[in-house]
N, C-alpha and C positions, 0 to 999 in steps of 0.2 A: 714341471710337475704341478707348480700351484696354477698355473693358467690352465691346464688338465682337469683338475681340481676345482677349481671356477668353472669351466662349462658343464662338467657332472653337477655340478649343486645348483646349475641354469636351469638345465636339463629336469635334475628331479622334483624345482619345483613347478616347474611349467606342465609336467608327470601328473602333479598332487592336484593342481588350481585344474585342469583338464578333467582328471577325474571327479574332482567336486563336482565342476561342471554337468559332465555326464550323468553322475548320480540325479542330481537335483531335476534336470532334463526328463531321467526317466521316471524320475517321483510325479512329476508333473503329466506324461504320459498316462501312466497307469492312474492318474486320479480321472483326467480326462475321458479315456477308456472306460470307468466306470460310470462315469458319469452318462457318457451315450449309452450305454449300457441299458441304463436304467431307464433315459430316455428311450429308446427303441423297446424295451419293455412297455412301456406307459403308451404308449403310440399303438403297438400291437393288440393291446387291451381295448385302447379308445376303438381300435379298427374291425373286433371281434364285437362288437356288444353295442357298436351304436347302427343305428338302422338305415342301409343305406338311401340314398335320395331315391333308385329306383322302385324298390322295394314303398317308399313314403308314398310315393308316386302312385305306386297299384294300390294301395289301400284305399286313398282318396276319392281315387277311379270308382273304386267298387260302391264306396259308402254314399260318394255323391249317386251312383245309380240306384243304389237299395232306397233312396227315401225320395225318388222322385219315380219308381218304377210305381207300375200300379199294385193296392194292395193284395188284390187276387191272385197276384204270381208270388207269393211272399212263402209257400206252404212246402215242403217235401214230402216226397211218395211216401208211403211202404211206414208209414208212424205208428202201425199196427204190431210192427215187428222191435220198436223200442226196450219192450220188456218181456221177451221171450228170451228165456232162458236156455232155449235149445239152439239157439244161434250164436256163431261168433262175434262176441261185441271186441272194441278196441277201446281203449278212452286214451283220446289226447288231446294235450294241456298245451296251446299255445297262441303266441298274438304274431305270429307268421304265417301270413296268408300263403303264401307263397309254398313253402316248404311245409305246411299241415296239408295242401294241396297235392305235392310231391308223396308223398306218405301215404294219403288215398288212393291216387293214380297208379302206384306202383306195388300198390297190395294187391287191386283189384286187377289188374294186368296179368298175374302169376296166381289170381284165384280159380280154381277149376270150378268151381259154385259158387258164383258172386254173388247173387241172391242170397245166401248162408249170412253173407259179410253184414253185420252196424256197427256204425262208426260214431262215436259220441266227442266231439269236440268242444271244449269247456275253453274261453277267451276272456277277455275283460271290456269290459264296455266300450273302450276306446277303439278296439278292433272289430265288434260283435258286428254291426252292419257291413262293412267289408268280408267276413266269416260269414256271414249266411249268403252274402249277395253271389260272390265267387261260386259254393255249392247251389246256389239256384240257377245258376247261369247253367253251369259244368256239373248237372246230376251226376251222381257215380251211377253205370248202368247197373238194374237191377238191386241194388246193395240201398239199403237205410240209412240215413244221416241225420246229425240232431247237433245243431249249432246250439250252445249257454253261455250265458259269461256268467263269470264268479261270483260279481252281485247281486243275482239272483239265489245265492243259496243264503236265506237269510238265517239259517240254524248255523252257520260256518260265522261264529262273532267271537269275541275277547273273553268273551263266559265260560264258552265252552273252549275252544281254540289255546290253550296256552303259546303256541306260538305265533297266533294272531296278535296274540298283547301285545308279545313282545317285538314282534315286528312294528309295532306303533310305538312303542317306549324311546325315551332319549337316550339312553344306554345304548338302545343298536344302532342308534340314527350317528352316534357317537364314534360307537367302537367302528363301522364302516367307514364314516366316512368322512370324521375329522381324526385331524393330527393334530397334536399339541405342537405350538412353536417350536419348542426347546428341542424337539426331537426329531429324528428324520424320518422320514413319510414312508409308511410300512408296504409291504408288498399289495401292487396297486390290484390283484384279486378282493383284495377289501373291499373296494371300492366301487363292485359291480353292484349295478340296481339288483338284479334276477336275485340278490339274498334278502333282500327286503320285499319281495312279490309273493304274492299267495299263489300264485299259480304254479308256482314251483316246490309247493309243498302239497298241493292236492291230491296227490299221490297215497299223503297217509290217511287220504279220508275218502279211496274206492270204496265202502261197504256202505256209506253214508249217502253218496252219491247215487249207486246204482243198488238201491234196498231191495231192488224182485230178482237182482243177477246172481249166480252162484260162482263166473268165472268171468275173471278180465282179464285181456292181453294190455298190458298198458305199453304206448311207445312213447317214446321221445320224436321233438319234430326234427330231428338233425339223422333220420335215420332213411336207409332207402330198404325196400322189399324187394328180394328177388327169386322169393319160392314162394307156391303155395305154402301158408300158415295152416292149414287147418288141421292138419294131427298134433299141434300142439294142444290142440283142447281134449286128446286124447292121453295126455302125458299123464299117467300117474304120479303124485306130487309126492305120495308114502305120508298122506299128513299134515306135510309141510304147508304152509300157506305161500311162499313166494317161491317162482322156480324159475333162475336166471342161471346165464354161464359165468362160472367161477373164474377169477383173474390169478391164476395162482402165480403165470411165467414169468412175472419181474417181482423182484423185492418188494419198490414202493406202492405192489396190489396189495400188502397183507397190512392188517390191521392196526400194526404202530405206526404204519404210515399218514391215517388220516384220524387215530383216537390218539386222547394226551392218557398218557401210560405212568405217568408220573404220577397221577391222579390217584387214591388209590383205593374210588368207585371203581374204575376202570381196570385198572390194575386187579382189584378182586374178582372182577364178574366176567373178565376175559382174556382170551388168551392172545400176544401180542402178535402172534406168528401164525394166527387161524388167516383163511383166504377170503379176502374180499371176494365180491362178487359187482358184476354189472348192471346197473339203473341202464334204460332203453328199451329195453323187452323183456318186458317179465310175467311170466304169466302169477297171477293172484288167483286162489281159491279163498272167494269171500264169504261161502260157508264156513270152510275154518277158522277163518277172521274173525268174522262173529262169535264163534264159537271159543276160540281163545283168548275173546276180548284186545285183540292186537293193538288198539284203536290207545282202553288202556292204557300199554305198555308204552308208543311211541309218546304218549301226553306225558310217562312219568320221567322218562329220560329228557324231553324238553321241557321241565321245569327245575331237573336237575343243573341241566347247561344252560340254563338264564343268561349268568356271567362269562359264557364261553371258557368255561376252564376244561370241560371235556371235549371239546372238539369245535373247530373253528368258523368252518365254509362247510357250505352247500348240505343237498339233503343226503347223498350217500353216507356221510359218517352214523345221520339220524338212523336210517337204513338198517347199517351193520347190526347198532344195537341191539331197534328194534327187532329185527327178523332172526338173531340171532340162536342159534340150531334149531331156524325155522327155516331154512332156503334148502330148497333142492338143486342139487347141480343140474342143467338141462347139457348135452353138447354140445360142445364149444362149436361145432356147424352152425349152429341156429346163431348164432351174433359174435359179428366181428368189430373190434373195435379198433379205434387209432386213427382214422381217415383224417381227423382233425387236426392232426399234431406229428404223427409220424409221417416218416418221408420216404419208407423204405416196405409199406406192406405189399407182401410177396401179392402179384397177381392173379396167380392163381390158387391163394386163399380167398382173395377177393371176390374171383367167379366164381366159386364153390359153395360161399358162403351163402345163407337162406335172409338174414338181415343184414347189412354195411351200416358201420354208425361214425361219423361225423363227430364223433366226440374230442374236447377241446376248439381251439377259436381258430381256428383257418375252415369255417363253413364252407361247403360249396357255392353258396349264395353270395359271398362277399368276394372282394376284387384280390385279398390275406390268400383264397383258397386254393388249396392245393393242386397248380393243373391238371397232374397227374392224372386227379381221382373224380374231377369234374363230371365229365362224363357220364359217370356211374349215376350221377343224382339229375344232371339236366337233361338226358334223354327221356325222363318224366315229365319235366315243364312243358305246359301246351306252348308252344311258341309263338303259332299264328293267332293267337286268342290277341282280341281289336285292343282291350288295355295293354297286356305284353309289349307289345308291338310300341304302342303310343311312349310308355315309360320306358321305352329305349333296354327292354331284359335280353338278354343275347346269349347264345349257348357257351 
């Protein structure tokens, strides 16, 4: 019995020192696991947002041709039609050649009067000769085009701009994109340039930009066209000034998911469970705009969120505020979203839909992007165009 006795109490603790073992084993796992985690987060991010070498490649292409071509070919057709209000204008905001390209090509493809169509493309200096040089190569047939970069709107400064300040200020230069030692390094969304870029807020200043227009389609350049657009200029807005499709089917579209509700500016002035709505295609009545002083209202909520206590990232939360029982729902036909991020959009929502948007970081332009959904957006890219080809772009 005691020699029985002896190898049970071998046994149990060779039981206990095993199990230590094991525990500690998988303390160390799961710290591990988080750790890649966090790395393959941070990688995803880097892989979403920096520009790839081909993409560098086309620009260079363009800009070294735009300043060695002659100046006589510098000019676009149809400049007549810039400020005619009976046409459909677009405005977008981007320093992707590439995919601002994508966005013309595939509007005017699916336009039944292309001649109808101007296109006002606003870039930043760094891109502006590759942006015009691309559309002087590559006219859209029939359709008006108008290459700016942002620098030149010199009424757009820190005077008038509250969120130009403070996009200069050390506060946001701060809150983005340092971390304090002691602490650990916060979700790497902080750390995107595009929150620190004015191009990404010009949005709140269509009435400013286009002073003779009464209506803008504004897109984003992550989106592809695959209907004629042009009864949306027919859409009765009832008033509203922005008329976009409402994200009501998941939870984290409504409104405590991108306002701090704790807050309780926030908390008073809205409601936590109202439905977001989609940035990408939105149609603006900038007579309203005017007329309700919109402009206003977005200046007074960002000087409210200075210190980021009402809302964090990007301009949709600005949005919400602003437009706030100012949006008209449009049909959810007219814009589909998720090519960016989801893995599972039914097909044939896809073909049916009248816009596809690219939203979140798996672009189609990047190597991240979703096979799947590739297609949809590169059967727009010229492929045989002499740069394409040289910067190695491939379907």
């Amino acid at each position: 019995m005691e020699l029985i006795l002896a190898k049970i109490k071998q046994v149990h603790d060779n039981c206990a020192a095993a199990i230590d073992k094991l525990q500690t084993n998988l303390h160390w796992t799961e710290n591990q696991l988080e750790a890649n985690k966090q790395e393959a987060t941070y990688a995803a991010q880097a892989a979403a947002k920096a520009l790839p070498k081909r993409l560098h490649c086309l620009a260079l292409r363009l800009t070294n041709e735009y300043y060695t071509s002659s100046s006589n070919n510098k000019h676009f057709p149809y400049q007549d039609k810039l400020e005619d209000p009976k046409l459909h204008h677009y405005a977008l905001f981007s320093d992707n050649v590439l995919a601002a390209a994508v966005v013309v090509n595939s509007t005017l493809i699916h336009a039944k009067k292309p001649a109808d169509h101007v296109f006002h493309i606003v870039t930043d200096k760094l891109n502006y000769a590759a942006m015009r040089m691309w559309f002087l190569a590559n006219p859209p047939v029939k359709a008006a085009i108008q290459v700016q970069k942002v620098e030149d709107f010199t009424w757009l400064n820190s005077s008038y701009s509250p969120v130009l300040k403070q996009l200069a200020s050390q506060f946001m230069i701060n809150y983005y994109f340092h971390t304090p030692q002691n602490k650990p390094d916060r979700n790497p969304k902080f750390r995107n340039p595009k929150y620190l870029s004015i191009l990404n807020h010009l949005r709140f200043y269509l009435p400013e930009i286009f002073p003779k227009l009464n209506k803008v389609l504004f897109v984003d350049d992550d989106i592809v066209v695959q209907q004629d657009l042009s009864p949306l200029w027919s859409v009765d807005l009832k008033g509203r000034v922005n008329g976009a499709v409402k994200t009501c089917g998941e939870i984290f579209h409504r409104f405590d998911r991108y306002l701090n509700f704790s807050n309780p500016l926030i908390a008073k002035k809205f409601d936590r469970r109202a439905c977001g709505w989609a940035y990408g295609m939105n149609m603006f009545d900038l007579s309203e705009w005017r007329r309700q002083n919109i402009t206003a209202v977005y200046h007074y909520w960002q000087e409210q969120n200075e210190h980021r206590l009402l809302w964090k990232l990007g301009t949709l939360p600005a949005g919400l505020v602003t437009f706030w029982n100012n949006t008209f729902p449009l049909d959810r036909s007219w814009h589909l979203l998720g090519l960016g991020y989801k893995r599972n959009v039914n097909p044939k929502d896809i073909e049916q839909a009248a816009v596809i948007h690219y939203n979140g970081n798996l672009k189609p332009w990047l190597e991240v992007g979703l096979p799947k959904y590739r297609n949809y957006w590169s059967k727009y890219v010229i492929f045989d165009h002499a740069f394409i080809r040289e910067c190695h772009i491939h379907p």
